[in-house]
ZAMARGU-4260 file (C-alpha; in steps of 0.2 Angstrom, whole numbers, plus 5000, padded with zeros to 4 digits):
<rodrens>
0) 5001/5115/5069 | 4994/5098/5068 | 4998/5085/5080 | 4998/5064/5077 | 4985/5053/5087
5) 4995/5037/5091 | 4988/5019/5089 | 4978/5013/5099 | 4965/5014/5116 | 4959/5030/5114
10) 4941/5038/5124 | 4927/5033/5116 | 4918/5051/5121 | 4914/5061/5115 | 4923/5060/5097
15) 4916/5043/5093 | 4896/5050/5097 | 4887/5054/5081 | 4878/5072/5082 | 4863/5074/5069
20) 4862/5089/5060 | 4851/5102/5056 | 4849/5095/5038 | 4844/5077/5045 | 4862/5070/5042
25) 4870/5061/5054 | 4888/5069/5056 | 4902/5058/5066 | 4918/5061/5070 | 4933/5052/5060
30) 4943/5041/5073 | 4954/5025/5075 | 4937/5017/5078 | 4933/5020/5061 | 4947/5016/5051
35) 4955/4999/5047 | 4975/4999/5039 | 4981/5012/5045 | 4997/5014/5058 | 4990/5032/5064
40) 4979/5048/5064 | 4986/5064/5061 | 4975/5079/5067 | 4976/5093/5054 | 4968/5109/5050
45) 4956/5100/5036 | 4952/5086/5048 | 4962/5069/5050 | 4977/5062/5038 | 4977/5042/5038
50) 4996/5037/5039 | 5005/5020/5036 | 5020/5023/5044 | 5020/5031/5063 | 5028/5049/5066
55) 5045/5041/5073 | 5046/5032/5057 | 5041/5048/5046 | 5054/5055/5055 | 5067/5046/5052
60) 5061/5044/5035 | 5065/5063/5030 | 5061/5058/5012 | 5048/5066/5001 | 5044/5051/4989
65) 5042/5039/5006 | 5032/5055/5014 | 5019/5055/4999 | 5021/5035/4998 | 5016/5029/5016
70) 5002/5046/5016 | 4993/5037/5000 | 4982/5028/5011 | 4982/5009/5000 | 4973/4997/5009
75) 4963/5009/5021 | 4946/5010/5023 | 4933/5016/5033 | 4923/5002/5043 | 4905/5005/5051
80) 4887/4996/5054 | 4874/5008/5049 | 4856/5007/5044 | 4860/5021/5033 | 4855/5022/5014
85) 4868/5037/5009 | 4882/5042/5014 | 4894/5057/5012 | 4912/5059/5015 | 4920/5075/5011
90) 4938/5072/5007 | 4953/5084/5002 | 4963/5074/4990 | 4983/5079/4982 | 4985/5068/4966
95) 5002/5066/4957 | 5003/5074/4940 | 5020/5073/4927 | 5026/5085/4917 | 5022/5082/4898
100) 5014/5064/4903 | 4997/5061/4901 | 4985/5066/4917 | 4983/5050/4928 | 4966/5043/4931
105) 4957/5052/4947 | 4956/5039/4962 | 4944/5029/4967 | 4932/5025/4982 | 4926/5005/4982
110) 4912/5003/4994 | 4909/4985/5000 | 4893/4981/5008 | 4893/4965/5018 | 4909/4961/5010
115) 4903/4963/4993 | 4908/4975/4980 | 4892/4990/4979 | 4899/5004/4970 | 4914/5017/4965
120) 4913/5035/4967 | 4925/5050/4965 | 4931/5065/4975 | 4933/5082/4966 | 4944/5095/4970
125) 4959/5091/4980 | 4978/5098/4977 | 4989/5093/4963 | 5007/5090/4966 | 5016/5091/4949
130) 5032/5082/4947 | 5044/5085/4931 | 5054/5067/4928 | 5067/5077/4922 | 5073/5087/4935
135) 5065/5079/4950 | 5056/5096/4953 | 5037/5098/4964 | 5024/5110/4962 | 5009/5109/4974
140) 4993/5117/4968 | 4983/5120/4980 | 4962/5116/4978 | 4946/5115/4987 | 4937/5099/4997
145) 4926/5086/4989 | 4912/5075/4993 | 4910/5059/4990 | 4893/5051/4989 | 4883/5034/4989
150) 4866/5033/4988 | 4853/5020/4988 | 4861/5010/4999 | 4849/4996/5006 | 4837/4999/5022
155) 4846/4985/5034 | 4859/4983/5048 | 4875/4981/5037 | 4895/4981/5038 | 4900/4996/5026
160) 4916/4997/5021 | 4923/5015/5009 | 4942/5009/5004 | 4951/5026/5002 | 4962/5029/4985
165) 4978/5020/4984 | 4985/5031/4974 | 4981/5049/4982 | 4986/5058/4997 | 4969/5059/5006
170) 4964/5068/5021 | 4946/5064/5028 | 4937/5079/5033 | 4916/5074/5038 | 4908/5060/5037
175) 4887/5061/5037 | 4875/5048/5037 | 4856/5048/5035 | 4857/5035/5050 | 4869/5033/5065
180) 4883/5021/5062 | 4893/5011/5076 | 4913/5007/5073 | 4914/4988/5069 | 4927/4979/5082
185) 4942/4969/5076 | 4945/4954/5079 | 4932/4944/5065 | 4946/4941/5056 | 4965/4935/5055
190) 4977/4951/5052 | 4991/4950/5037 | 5003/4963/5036 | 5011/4966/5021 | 5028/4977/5016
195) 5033/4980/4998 | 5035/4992/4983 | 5025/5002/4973 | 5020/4985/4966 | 5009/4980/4981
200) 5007/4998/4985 | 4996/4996/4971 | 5003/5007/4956 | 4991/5005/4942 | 4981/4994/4948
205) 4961/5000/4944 | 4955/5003/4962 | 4960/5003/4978 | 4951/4985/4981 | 4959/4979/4965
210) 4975/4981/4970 | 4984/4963/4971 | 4986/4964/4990 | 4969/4968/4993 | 4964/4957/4981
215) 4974/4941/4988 | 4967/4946/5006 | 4950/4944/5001 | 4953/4926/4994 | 4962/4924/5009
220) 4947/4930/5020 | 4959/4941/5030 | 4962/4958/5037 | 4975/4970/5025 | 4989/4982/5033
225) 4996/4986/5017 | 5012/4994/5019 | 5018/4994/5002 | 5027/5010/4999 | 5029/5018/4980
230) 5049/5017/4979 | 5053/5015/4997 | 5057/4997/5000 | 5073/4999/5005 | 5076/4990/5019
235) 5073/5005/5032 | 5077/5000/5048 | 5061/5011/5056 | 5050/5000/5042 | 5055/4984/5051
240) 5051/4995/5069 | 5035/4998/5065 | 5031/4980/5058 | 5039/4973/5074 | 5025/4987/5084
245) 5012/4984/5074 | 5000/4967/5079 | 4997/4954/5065 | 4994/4934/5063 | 5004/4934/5047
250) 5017/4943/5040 | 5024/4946/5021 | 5038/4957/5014 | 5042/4958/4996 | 5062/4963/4994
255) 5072/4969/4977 | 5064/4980/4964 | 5067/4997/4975 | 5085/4992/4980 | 5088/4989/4963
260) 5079/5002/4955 | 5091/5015/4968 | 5104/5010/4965 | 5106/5008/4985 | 5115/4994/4990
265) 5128/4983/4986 | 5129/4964/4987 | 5139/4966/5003 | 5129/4978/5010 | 5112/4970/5006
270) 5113/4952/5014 | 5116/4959/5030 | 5103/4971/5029 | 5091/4959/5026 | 5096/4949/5039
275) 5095/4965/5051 | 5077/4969/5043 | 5070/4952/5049 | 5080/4950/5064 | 5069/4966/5072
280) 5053/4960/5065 | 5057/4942/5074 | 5061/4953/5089 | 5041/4959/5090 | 5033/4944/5082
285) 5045/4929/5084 | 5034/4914/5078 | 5022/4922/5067 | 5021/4916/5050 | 5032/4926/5040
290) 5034/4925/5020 | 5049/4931/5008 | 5045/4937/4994 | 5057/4938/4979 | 5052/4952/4964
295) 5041/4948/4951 | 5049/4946/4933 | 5055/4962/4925 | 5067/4960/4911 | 5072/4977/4915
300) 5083/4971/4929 | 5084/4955/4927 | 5103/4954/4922 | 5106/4974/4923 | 5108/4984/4939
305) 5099/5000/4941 | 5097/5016/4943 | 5081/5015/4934 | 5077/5033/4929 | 5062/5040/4917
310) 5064/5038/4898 | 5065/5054/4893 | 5061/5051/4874 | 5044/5042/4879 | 5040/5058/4891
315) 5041/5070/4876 | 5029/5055/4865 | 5017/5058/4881 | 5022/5041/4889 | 5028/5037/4906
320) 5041/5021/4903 | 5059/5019/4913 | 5075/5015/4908 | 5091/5006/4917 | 5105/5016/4916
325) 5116/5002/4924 | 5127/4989/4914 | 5127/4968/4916 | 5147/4969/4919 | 5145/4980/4935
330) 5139/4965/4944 | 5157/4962/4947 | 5158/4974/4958 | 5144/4970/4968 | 5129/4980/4962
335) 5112/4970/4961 | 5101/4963/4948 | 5084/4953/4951 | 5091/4938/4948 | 5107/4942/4962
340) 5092/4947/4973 | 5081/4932/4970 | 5097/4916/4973 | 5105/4926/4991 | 5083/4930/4999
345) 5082/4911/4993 | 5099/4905/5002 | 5097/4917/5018 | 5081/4911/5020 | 5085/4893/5020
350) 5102/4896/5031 | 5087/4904/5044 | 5072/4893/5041 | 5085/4881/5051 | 5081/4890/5066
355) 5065/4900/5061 | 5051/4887/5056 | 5039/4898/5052 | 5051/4908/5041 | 5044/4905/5022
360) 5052/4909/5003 | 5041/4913/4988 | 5050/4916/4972 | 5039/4930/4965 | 5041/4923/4947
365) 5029/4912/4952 | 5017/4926/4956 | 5025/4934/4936 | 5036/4924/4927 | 5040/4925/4908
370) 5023/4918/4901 | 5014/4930/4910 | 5026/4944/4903 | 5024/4938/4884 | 5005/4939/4886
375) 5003/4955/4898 | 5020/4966/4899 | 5024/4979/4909 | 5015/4995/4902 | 5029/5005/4906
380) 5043/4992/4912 | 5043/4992/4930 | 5025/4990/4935 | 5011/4979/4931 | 4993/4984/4924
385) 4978/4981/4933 | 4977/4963/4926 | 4990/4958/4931 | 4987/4965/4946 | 4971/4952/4946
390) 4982/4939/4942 | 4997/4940/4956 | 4982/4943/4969 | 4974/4928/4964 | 4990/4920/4965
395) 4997/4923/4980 | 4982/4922/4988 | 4980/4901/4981 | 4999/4902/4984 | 5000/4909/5003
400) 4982/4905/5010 | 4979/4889/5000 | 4978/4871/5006 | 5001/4868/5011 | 5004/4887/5012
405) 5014/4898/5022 | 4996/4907/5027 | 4985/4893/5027 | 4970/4892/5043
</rodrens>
């Protein structure tokens, strides 16, 4: 039985005391201390599992694609100041696999030194959970632990950083030094907090410091909780719980492709919701800056409601590509498209800005519109390569945190 190790104070001894080993490595234990982006610890028989959402939320969740979203740990990393010149982290890993679909590429670890990119390395072994797109079936396949190592790091006092996979359920087992290393206090920086899709979740972006969140708050010269979830931005009520709970200076949700891409909601059903999604958020944080996003382009849905669902023909030619099954006319009765999504977040959030000042509306065509779909489309028509995930990073970040934005400071 493992049990969930909530955000926040927590004893400093003796689980944040590094113990040398008999080998000369300094082993520490994995706390809160350490770790930057994530909502909570869960203790488990490996060692600790990184979570974005908190257990209440998980709960209420009951899902399986949230439950392997929110446990891919995008935009968490490890944070220390160390003399040290390797490190280890031994890792236990479960990476997605699809039946008859090429193998995806094994997650990354981006070490940062002093804020500056130093390295990538790779974890081996781990589980893989294989999902057959046709029948909507999972097969976890157990494996071994992993280590993950970085050598040659210089002989100084230095901020390390280890960003985890965005892409791959990670539980953190040891971490060993060949110095002590001390947990970095927050604080330096403003905090943005970010909610979306599997878009700023990071889906086929290159790395986990590449994704276009993470790369947009390093423009921006702010601290990422990235709570973009793979196919669960749905406007769950416990997702605007724990944005409320959780502390930030700035505050962004990207809403549409997921409700679309469900099938979820209908017109009627949808403005509401989103009021209700921002109305608890405003409940926690009522003046903090808080910016809504509209989708990205994707003719896919622009002018056809969802459900999107796997093309089976490009599955059998090896590829991964989706397909809408809904048809332009069904509009009538209610069901939404992109550009239904993108006028009613750009009239809702005007009828509020009356009120709400800090309330802000970016059209997400401006982050990818059709000029930047004729020269880098969508590989497999929902989800951007990791170009394009350069490019909206680079853009929201002139767009948010530039000179007149939402996030300027």
């Amino acid at each position: 039985m493992s049990t969930s190790v909530p955000h926040g104070p927590r004893d400093p001894a003796p689980e944040t005391t590094p113990t040398p080993s008999a080998e000369g490595w300094v082993t520490t234990p994995l706390t809160e201390e350490l770790l930057r982006g994530a909502l909570e610890l869960e203790r488990t028989a490996q060692g600790v599992q990184p979570h974005r959402l908190p257990a209440r939320a998980r709960a209420q969740g009951a899902d399986g694609q949230l439950n392997m979203a929110e446990a891919q740990p995008s935009g968490v990393r490890l944070v220390f100041r160390t003399r040290a010149t390797a490190v280890e982290l031994d890792a236990l890993r479960t990476k997605m696999a699809y039946e008859g679909a090429p193998p995806r590429p094994d997650g990354r670890y981006d070490l940062l030194i002093d804020g500056e990119p130093a390295g990538q390395a790779q974890v081996t072994g781990g589980n893989v959970m294989l999902m057959d797109m046709a029948t909507g079936s999972a097969d976890l396949r157990p494996g071994p632990v992993g280590t993950v190592r970085f050598t040659g790091l210089p002989d100084r006092d230095k901020r390390v950083e280890i960003w985890l996979p965005h892409n791959e359920m990670t539980q953190l087992v040891a971490l060993r030094t060949d110095a002590p290393v001390a947990p970095v206090a927050g604080g330096d920086r403003r905090v943005w907090l970010h909610h979306g899709s599997s878009i700023s979740h990071g889906s086929d972006a290159a790395s986990p410091t590449t994704t276009w969140p993470a790369l947009a708050a390093s423009h921006g010269g702010v601290d990422l909780v990235n709570l973009g979830l793979a196919g669960s931005a749905l406007l769950d009520p416990f997702t605007a719980r724990a944005m409320r709970d959780t502390p930030a200076d700035l505050i962004s949700v990207k809403i549409g492709i997921n409700l679309v891409n469900a099938d979820l909601l209908r017109l009627r059903a949808f403005v509401p919701a989103v009021h209700g999604f921002l109305d608890t958020i405003r409940d926690g944080r009522p003046t903090t800056p808080l910016l809504v996003v509209s989708p990205i382009l994707c003719p896919l849905h622009e002018d056809t409601p969802g459900p999107s669902v796997p093309d089976l023909s490009a599955i059998g030619e090896g590829r991964l590509r989706f397909a809408a099954m809904g048809k332009p006319e069904e509009r009538a009765a209610g069901k939404l498209t992109l550009n239904v999504i993108r006028e009613e977040l750009a009239r809702l959030v005007e009828q509020r800005a009356a009120d709400d000042p800090n309330l802000y509306y970016l059209d997400g065509r401006e982050l990818y519109g059709e000029a930047d779909h004729a020269e880098l489309p969508l590989p497999d028509a929902l989800h951007p390569d990791a170009a394009t995930h350069r490019r909206i990073g680079e853009r929201f970040a002139k767009l948010a945190f530039g000179d007149g934005g939402p996030f300027a400071g």
